[in-house]
C-alpha positions as CSV (number, residue, x, y, z in Angstrom):
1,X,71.2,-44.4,-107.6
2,X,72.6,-42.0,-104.9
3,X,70.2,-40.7,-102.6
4,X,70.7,-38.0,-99.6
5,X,68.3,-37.3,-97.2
6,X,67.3,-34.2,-95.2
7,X,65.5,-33.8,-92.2
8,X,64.0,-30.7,-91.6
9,X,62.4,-28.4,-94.3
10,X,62.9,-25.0,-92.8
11,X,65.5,-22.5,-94.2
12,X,69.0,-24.5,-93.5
13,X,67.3,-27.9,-94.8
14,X,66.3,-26.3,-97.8
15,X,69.7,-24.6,-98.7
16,X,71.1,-28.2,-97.7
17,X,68.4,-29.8,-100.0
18,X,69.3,-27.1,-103.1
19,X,73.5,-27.9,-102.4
20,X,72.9,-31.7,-102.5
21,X,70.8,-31.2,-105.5
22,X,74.2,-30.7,-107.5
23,X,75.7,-34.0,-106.7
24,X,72.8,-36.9,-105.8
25,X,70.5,-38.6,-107.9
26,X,67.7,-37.5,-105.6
27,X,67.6,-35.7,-102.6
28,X,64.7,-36.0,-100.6
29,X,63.6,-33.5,-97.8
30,X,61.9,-35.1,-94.4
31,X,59.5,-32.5,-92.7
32,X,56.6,-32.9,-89.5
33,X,54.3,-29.4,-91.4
34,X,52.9,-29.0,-94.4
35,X,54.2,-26.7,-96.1
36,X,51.8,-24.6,-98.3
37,X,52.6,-22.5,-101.5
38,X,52.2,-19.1,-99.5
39,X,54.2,-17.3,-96.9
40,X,51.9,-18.8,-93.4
41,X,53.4,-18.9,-90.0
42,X,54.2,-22.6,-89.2
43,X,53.8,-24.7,-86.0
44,X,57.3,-25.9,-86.6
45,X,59.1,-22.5,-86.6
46,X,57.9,-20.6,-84.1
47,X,60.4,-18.5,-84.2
48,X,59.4,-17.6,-87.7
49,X,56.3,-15.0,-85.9
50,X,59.6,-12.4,-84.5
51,X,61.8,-10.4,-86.2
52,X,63.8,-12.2,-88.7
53,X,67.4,-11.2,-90.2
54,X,69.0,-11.7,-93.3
55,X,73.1,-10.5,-92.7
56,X,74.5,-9.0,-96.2
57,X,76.8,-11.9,-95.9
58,X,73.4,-14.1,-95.7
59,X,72.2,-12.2,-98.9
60,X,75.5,-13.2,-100.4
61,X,75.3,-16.6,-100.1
62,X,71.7,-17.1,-100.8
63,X,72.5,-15.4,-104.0
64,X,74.9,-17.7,-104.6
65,X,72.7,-21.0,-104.2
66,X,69.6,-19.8,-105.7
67,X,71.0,-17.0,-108.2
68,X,67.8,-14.4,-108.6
69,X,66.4,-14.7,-105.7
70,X,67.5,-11.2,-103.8
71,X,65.5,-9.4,-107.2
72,X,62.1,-11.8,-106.5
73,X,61.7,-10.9,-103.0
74,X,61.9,-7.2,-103.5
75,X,59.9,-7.5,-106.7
76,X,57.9,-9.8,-104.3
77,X,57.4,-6.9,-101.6
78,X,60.7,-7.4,-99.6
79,X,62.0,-4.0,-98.4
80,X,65.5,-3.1,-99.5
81,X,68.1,-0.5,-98.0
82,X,70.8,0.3,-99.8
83,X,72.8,2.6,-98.2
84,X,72.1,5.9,-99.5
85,X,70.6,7.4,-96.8
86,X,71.8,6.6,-93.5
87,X,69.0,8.5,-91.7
88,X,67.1,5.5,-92.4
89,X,68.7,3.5,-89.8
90,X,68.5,3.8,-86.2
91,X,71.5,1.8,-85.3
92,X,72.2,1.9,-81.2
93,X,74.8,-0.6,-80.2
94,X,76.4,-0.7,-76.7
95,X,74.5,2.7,-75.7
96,X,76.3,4.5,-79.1
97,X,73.9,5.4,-81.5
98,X,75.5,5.3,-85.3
99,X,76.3,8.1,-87.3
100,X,72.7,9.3,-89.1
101,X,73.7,11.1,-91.8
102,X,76.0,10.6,-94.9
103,X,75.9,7.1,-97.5
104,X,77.5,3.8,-97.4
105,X,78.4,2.5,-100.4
106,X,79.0,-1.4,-98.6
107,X,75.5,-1.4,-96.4
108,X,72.7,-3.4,-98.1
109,X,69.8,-4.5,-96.4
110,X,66.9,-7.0,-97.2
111,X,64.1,-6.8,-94.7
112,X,60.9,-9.3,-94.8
113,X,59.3,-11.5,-92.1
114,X,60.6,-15.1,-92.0
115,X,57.6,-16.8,-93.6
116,X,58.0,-14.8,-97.0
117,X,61.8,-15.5,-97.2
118,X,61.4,-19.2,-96.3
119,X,58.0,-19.6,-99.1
120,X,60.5,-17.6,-101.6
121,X,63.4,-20.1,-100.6
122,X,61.0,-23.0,-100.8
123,X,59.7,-22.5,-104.1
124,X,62.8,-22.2,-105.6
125,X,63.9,-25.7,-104.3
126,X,60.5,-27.0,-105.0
127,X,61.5,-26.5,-108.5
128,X,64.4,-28.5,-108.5
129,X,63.8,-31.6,-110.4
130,X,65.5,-34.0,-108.4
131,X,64.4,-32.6,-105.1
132,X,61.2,-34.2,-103.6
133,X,59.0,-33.5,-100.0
134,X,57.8,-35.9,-97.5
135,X,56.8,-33.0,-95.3
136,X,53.8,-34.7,-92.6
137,X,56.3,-37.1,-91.4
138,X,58.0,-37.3,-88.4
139,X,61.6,-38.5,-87.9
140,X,61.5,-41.7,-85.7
141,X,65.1,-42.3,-85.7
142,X,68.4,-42.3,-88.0
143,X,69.4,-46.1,-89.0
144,X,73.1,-47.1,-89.3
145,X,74.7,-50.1,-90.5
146,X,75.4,-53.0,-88.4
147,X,78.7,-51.6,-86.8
148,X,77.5,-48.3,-86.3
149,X,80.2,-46.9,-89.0
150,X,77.6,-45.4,-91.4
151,X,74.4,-43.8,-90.8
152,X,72.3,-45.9,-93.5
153,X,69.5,-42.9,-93.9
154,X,65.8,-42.8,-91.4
155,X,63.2,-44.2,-90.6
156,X,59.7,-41.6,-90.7
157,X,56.1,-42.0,-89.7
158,X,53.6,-40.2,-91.5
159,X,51.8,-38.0,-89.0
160,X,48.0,-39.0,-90.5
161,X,48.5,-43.1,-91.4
162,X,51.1,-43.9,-88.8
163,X,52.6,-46.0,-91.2
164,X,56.0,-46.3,-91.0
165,X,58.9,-46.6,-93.8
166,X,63.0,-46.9,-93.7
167,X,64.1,-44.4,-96.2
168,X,67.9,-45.4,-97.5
169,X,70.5,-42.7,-98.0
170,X,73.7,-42.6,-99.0
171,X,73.9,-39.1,-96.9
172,X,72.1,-37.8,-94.0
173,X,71.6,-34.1,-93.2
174,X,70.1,-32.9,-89.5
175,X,68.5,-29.7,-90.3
176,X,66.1,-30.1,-87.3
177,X,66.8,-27.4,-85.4
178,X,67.8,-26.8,-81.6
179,X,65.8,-29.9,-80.7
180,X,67.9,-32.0,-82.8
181,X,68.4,-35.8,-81.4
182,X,71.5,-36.7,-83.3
183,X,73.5,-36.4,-80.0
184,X,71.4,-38.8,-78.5
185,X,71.3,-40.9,-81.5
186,X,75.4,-40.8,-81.3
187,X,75.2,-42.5,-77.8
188,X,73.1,-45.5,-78.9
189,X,75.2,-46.2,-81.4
190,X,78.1,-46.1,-79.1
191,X,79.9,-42.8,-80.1
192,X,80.6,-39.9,-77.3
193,X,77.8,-36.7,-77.7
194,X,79.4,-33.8,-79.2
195,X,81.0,-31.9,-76.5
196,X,78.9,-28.4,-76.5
197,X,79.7,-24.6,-75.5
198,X,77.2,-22.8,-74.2
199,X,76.1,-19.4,-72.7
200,X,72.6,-18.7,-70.6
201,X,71.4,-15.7,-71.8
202,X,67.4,-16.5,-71.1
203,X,66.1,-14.6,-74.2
204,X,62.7,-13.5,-73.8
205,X,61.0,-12.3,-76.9
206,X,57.5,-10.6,-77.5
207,X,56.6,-9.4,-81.1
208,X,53.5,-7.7,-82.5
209,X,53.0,-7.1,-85.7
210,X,52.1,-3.7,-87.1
211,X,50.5,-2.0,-90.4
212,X,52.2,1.7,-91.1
213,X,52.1,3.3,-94.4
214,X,56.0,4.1,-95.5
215,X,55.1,7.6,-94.9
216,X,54.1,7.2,-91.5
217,X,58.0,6.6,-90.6
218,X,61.4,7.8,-92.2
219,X,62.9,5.0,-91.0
220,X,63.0,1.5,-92.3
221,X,64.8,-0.4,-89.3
222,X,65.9,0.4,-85.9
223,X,67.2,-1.2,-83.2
224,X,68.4,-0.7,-79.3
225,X,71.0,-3.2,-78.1
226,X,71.1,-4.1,-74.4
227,X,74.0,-2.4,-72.3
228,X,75.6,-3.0,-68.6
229,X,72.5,-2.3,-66.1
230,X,69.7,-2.3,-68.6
231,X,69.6,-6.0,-70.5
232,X,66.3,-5.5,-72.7
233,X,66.0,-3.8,-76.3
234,X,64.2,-3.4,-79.1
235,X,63.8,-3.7,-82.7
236,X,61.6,-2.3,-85.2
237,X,61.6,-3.5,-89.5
238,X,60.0,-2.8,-92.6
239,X,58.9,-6.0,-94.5
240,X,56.5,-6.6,-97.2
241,X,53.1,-5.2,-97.5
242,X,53.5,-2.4,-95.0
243,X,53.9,-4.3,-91.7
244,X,56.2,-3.6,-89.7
245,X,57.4,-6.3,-87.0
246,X,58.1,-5.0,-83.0
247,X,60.1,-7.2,-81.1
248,X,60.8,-6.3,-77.5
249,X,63.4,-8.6,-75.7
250,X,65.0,-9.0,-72.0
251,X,67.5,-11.2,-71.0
252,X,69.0,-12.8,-67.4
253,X,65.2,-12.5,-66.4
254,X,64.3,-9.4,-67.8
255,X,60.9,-9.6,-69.2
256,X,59.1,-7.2,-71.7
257,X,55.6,-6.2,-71.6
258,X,52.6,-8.4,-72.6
259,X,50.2,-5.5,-73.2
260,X,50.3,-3.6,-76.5
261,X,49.9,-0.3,-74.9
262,X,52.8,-1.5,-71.8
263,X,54.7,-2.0,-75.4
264,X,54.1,1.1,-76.3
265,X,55.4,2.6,-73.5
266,X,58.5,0.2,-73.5
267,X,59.2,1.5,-76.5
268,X,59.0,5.1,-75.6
269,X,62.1,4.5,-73.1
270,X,64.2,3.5,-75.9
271,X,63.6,5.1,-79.6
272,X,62.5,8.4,-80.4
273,X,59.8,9.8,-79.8
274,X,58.1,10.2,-83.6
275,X,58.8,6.6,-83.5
276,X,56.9,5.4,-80.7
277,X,54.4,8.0,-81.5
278,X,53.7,6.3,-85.2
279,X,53.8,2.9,-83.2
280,X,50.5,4.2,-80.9
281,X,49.0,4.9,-84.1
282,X,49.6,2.1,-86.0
283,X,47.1,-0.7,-86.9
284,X,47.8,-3.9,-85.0
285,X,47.9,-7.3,-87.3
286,X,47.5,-10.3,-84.8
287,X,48.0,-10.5,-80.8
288,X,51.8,-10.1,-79.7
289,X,53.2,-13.3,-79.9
290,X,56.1,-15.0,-77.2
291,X,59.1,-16.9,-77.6
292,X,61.7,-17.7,-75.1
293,X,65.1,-18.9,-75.7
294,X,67.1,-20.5,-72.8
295,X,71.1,-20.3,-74.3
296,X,73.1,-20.3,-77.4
297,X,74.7,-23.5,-77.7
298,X,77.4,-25.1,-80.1
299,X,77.7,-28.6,-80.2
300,X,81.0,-29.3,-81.6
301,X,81.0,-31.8,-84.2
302,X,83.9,-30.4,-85.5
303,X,86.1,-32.0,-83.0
304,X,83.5,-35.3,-82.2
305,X,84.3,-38.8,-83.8
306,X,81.1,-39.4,-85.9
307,X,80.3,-42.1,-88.6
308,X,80.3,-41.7,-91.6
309,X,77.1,-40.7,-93.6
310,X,75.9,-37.9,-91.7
311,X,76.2,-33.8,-91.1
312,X,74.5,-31.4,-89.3
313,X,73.3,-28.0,-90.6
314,X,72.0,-24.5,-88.7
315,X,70.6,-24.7,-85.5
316,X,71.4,-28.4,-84.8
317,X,75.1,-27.6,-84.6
318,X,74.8,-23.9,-83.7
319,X,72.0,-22.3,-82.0
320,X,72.9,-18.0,-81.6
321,X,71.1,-15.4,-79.7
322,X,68.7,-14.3,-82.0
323,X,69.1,-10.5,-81.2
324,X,72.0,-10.8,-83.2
325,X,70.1,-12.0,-86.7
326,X,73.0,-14.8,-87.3
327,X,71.3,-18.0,-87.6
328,X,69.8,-18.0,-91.4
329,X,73.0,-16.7,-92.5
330,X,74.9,-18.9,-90.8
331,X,72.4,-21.8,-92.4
332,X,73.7,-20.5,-95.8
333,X,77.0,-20.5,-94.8
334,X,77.0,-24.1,-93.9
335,X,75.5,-24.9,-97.3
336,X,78.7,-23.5,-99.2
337,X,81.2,-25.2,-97.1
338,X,78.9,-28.2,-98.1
339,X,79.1,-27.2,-101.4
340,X,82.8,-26.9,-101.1
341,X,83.3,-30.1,-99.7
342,X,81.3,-32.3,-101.9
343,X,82.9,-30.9,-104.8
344,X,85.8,-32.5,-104.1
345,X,84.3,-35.9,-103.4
346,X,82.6,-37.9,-100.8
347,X,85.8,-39.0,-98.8
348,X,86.1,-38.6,-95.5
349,X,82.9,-35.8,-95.8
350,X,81.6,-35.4,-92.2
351,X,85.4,-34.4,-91.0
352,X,86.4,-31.8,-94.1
353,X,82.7,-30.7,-93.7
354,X,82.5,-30.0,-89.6
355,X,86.4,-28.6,-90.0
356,X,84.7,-25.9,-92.8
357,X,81.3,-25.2,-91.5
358,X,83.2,-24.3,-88.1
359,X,85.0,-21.5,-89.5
360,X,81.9,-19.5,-90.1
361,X,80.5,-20.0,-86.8
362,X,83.6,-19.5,-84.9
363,X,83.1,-16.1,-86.4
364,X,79.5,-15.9,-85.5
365,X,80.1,-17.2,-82.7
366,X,82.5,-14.6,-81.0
367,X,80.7,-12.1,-82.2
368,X,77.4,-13.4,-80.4
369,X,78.8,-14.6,-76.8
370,X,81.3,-11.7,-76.9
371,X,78.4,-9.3,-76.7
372,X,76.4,-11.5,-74.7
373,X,79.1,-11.7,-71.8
374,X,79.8,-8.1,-72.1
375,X,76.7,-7.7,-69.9
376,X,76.9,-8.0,-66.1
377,X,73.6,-9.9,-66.0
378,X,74.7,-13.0,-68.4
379,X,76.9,-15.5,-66.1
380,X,79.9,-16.5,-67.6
381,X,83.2,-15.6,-67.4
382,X,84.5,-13.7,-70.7
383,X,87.8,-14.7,-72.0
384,X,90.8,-12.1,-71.4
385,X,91.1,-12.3,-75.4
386,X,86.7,-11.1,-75.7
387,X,87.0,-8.6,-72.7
388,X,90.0,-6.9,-74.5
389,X,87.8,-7.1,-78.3
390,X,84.6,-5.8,-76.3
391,X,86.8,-2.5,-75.2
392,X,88.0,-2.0,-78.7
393,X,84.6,-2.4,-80.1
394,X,83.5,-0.4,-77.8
395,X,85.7,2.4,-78.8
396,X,85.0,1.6,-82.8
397,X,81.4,2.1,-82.1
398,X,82.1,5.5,-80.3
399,X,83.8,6.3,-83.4
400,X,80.6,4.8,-85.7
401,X,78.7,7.8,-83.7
402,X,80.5,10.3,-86.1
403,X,82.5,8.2,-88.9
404,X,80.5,6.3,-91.3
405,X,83.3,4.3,-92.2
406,X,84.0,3.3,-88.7
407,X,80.0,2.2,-89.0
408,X,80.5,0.8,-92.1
409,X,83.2,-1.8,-91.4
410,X,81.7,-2.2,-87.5
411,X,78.5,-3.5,-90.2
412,X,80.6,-5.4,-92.5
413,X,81.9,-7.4,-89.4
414,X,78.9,-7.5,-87.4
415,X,77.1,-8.8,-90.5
416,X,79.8,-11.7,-91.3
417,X,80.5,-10.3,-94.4
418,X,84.4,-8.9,-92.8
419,X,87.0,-10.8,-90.4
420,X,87.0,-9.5,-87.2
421,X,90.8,-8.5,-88.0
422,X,89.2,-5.9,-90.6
423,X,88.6,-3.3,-87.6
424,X,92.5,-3.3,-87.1
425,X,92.8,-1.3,-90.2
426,X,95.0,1.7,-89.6
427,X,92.0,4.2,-90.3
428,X,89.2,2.3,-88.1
429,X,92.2,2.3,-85.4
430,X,93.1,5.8,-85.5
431,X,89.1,6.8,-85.4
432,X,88.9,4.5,-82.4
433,X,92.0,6.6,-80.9
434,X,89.8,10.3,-81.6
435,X,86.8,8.9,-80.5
436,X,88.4,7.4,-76.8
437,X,90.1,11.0,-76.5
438,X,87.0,12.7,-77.1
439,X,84.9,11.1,-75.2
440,X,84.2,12.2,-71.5
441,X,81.2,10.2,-70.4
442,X,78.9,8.0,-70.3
443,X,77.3,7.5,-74.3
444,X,74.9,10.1,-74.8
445,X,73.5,7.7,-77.7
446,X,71.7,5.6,-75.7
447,X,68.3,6.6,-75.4
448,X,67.6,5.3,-71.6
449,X,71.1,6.7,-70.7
450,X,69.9,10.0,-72.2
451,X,66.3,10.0,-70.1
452,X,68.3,9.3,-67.1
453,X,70.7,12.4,-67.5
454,X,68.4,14.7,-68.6
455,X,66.0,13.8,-65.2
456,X,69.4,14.2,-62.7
457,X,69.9,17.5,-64.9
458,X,66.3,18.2,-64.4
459,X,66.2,17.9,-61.2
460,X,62.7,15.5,-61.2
């Protein structure tokens, strides 16, 4: 009987779990938490307490694995945009602020905090027949065959007995996360680590979470970008049950306030005012919560030398700047290629399935560091290929200020749903032309390069 094992039972182990599903016996799923019927915050993600995304071309693919899923979290409470009323959205990206009025007929938008999406996901799997949970253990180590040619499956410890067991596989997938050991576990087996890209961005995150009735705010997301000489932001969602999430973020050192009211008055620098008035009177749900995130980093398994027997999913082959709301989509992405991979046998897997999964997250990828290294304050030296993408964007997004179809397909390709090569369309190009020409300054979008021009006007 053909087992496959997964380690880690967050959101990329269980799409991994719910893909293998189709072709194993029995897939078992390896987590350190419990993990409870109801949507609770979990030691294990602590990510999971900030702002969470789910890209259209994330909703896409989730369809895809669990088909009914999108209809049960809105009938569930999820908070859905779909792109009839652009006013709804307050869309600042590179100091432009996005068109405001007018309907897209492509934008679709699924907005809940992590844990609902994840106890959704996880109940879905749970029902899977042939998918079981060892959650309470922790992953000692991955066990290979003599030669070190095949991983063999791992060996776990439950976290209350200490007792520990060697669970057999026939495939091993590394959903751990960023702290994944599988490099390390590469080296004592005698293979080379996975070469790995990075970029420092020093993410600093602080999130609070907020109760506002849906009249308090005609708005159901928002969200400031950093720019050149200002590298914080903000974002504000709907999700379920009438809380909305605050996130406040700084990079390259930049660090966001730790008093509600100090977030309050960050806030004020950067959305409107209505907004950060309804955010004064809003009911807080829990303290502000902190999370820091050193650099996104791609190891690059797609061009190691690996034995067979074992892949990597999510954040233990690509971690992203979370700003950016890639990773869960990214983790659904990797679970189609794995899909599309197995389907056509087991074969040299880990190769055809690193060559696949990299082609979403070379997208994702770009998009991410491309933005990142646009900014002064993040060291690195942009490629003469990104700084020459970053101007046309630029100019695409100062188009998006008036055009909702330049928005639009800036969205479609933001949101991985559209090739990069999709903003090269004759019409986004000529908008990017009008919008260059017209443009004589600095952005007035931006809300901080607004303040600023209006106090030299002023005079104060």
């Amino acid at each position: 009987m053909a087992q496959a094992l997964v380690l880690g039972g967050s959101m990329a182990g269980l799409l991994a779990a719910r893909t293998l599903s189709d072709f194993y016996d029995t897939v078992t799923v390896v987590e350190r938490d419990d993990l409870p019927e109801t949507a609770v915050d979990r030691r294990g993600v602590p990510q999971g307490r900030h702002i969470h995304g789910l890209l259209l071309r994330g909703a896409h693919a989730l369809e895809d694995l669990l088909p009914g899923i999108l209809d049960e979290l809105v009938d569930g409470g999820a908070r859905v945009f779909d792109g009839q009323d652009l006013s709804q959205l307050y869309f600042c990206m590179n100091g432009h602020l996005a068109v405001r009025a007018g309907a897209s007929q492509r934008i679709r938008t699924y907005s809940a905090t992590r844990p609902f999406l994840e106890s959704h996901v996880r109940h879905r799997v749970r029902a899977i027949p042939n998918v079981t949970f060892a959650t309470n253990h922790d992953v000692v180590e991955l066990t290979a065959s003599p030669s070190g040619a095949r991983i063999t499956g791992a060996r776990v410890v439950d976290r209350g007995s200490r007792k520990q067991v060697d669970v057999s596989a026939a495939l091993v997938v590394d959903a751990t996360g960023r702290g994944s050991r599988t490099p390390t576990t590469l080296e004592r087996l005698g293979y080379q680590q996975p070469i790995e890209e990075r970029v420092t961005s020093d993410l600093v995150y602080r999130t609070q979470r907020l109760r506002m009735s849906p009249e308090s705010l005609n708005a159901q997301g928002l969200i400031v970008s950093p720019v050149p000489g200002r590298p914080t932001g903000i974002a504000l969602a709907a999700a379920e049950q009438d809380i909305w999430m605050l996130s406040a973020f700084g990079m390259a050192g930049a660090q966001p306030p730790t008093d509600f009211s100090e977030l309050c008055g960050f806030a004020e620098e950067l959305l409107p005012a209505q907004v950060a008035a309804a955010l004064r009177n809003s009911e807080r749900v829990g303290d502000i919560v902190f999370y820091r995130v050193p650099c996104s980093r791609w190891r690059r398994y797609d061009k190691a030398r690996l034995p067979e027997g074992l892949l990597v999913v999510g954040d233990a082959f690509c971690s992203f700047n979370p700003i950016y709301g890639q990773g869960m989509t990214v983790a659904a992405l990797h679970a189609l290629a794995m899909r599309d991979c197995l389907s056509s046998g087991t074969h040299d897997l880990a190769r055809r399935f690193f060559r696949a999964a990299a082609k979403p997250t070379r997208n994702a990828w770009r998009m991410a560091t491309g933005a990142d290294l646009s900014l002064p304050e993040i060291r690195g030296a942009p490629t003469l290929s990104t700084r020459l993408f970053n101007r046309y964007v630029d100019r695409v997004l100062a188009a998006a200020e008036h055009d909702v179809t330049a928005f639009e397909q800036f969205v479609l390709v933001a949101w991985l749903v559209d090739s990069p090569l999709s903003l090269l369309r004759p019409s986004i190009v000529g908008s990017a032309i009008m919008a260059h020409r017209r443009r004589t300054g600095p952005s007035a979008g931006d809300p901080a390069t607004t303040r600023k021009q209006r106090t030299l006007v002023d005079g104060h």
